[in-house]
Each structure stands twice: as C-alpha cells, then as structure tokens.
C-alpha positions, 0 to 999 in steps of 0.5 A, spaced: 156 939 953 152 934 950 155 928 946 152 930 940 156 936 940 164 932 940 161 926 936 160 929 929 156 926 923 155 919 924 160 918 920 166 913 923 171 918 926 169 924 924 175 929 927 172 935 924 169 937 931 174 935 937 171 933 943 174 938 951 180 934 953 179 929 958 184 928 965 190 925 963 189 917 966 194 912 968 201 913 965 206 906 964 208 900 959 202 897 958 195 899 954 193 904 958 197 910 957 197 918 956 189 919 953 186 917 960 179 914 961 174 919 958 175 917 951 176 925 949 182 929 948 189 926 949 196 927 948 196 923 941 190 926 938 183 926 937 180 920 941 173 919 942 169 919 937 163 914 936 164 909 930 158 907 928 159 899 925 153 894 924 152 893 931 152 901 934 157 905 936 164 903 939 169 906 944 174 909 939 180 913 940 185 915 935 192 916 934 198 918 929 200 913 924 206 910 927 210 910 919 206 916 915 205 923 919 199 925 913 194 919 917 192 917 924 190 910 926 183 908 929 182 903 933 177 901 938 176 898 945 175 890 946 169 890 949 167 884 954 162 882 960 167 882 964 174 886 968 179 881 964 187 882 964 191 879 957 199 877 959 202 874 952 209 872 949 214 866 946 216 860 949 221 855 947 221 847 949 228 845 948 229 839 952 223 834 948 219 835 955 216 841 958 218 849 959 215 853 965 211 859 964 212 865 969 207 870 969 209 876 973 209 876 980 203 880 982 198 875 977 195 871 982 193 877 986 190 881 981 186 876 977 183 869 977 180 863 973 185 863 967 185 861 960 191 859 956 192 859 949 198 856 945 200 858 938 205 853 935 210 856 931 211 851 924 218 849 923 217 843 917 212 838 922 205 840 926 207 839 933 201 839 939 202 842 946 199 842 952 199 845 958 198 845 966 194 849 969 196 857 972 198 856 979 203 861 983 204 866 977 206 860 972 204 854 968 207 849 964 207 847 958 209 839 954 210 837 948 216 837 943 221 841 942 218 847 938 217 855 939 211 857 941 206 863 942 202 863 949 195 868 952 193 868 958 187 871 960 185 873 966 179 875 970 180 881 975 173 882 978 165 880 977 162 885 974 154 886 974 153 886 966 145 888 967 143 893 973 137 895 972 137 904 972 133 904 979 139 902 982 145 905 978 147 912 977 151 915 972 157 919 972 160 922 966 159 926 959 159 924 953 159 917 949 163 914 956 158 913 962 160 910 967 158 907 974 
C-alpha cells in the first residue's frame, strides 16, 4: 500500500482514511507506549497522519481528548539530528547551599554529553541557580533556598544525519521509513 492511500488530503490529520494498523511497540511508563513505531493504527486511535506545516510534513499521531470525548489531540514527534533522551522534575535547595539531583541509575550507562537546565519557581525575589556537571547518575545544584524545575538531555547514541542513498536501504511503508 502506498502512502498516498492512508495519508488522506494534504489537509493536517485528515482521519477520514485510517491507515493498516502497525505492530503494537514497547509498553511502559514513559513516552513510548501502545501505538508502536510505525506511526499507524494504535490502541488510542488514528495515528499517522502527514501533517503538512510551513516546513513539510511531520510525524503525527492522534489520541482521545483527555477531558472531551467529541475531540481527539494531535501532537507530533520532536524531531532532532540526534538519538536524545530528556529526564525532568522539581527540586528544592532548603538549606541556603546546594541540593543533589539523582538521575535514575541506568543514566549513565544509556546516555552521554548532557545539558542541564534550570527553572526558578518565583517566590517574591529572582534567584540564580547554578549547577554541577551530571557525574554518576547526579548533579548538584547551588543557590538560595528556592523551588526549582530541572531538564536534563542526554544524548543516547551518534547517528549518520546525511547518508548518502547508495549506501542505505530503506525498510518500511508509508510516511515513517527507516533504515
């Protein structure tokens, strides 16, 4: 089946024509969950779909409205020149020096060349927070007592960003090919 047979119009997410339904894909308490990889048919609806913007088209998928069932969410996938993982939460200094971040355990093992950011949460003054680099699954960060918001991105593996097409093969069907 071509993709022009499950893509629909060029018109952003047209759920008219659903696509085959994929193999169902990893299942856990992160992203990645019961619509599989393929970007087609999952559990929680018509995914797939080529959303055309200003730049071409982008990995969507669509999923029930989380408060009204007459609606369905579209989002798309973020898009990068590389295999990135995020970890993210809240911190607190409360002793007026320095709070220790733990990542969780496998980080070190699974990703490298981080970049840390921080969020102050406004509490009546403007605080600034700095931050040690991620060493053994942690980090560190100083500054006053205050709440904070943390990212951390990770970079999982090197990926060739421009292969040439003699020396790749493409596997797949539809808008999601792979190599």
């Amino acid at each position: 089946m071509s993709s022009r047979n499950y893509l629909g119009s060029s018109k952003c997410c047209n759920i008219r024509d659903q696509g085959p339904t994929g193999p169902t894909g990893p299942t856990g308490p992160g992203a990645i969950g019961p619509i599989g990889f393929t970007g087609y048919t999952g559990l929680t609806g018509p995914t797939g779909r080529n959303c055309i913007g200003p730049t071409g088209p982008s990995k969507s998928f669509i999923i029930d409205h989380p408060i009204d069932q007459n609606k369905y969410l579209v989002h798309v996938c973020l898009e990068g020149p590389e295999a990135g993982v995020y970890y993210r939460g809240v911190g607190e200094i409360v002793n007026g020096e320095c709070t220790v971040i733990q990542l969780p355990d496998y980080v070190a093992n699974l990703a490298r060349d981080f970049t840390v950011q921080l969020t102050g949460v406004y509490d009546g003054k403007v605080k600034a927070y700095n931050f040690s680099e991620v060493e053994n699954n942690m980090f560190t960060v100083y500054g006053e007592n205050g709440k904070f918001h943390w990212l951390v991105i990770g970079k999982r593996h090197d990926i060739v960003v421009e292969p040439l097409k003699t020396d790749v093969e493409l596997k797949g069907d539809g808008p999601y090919l792979w190599i």
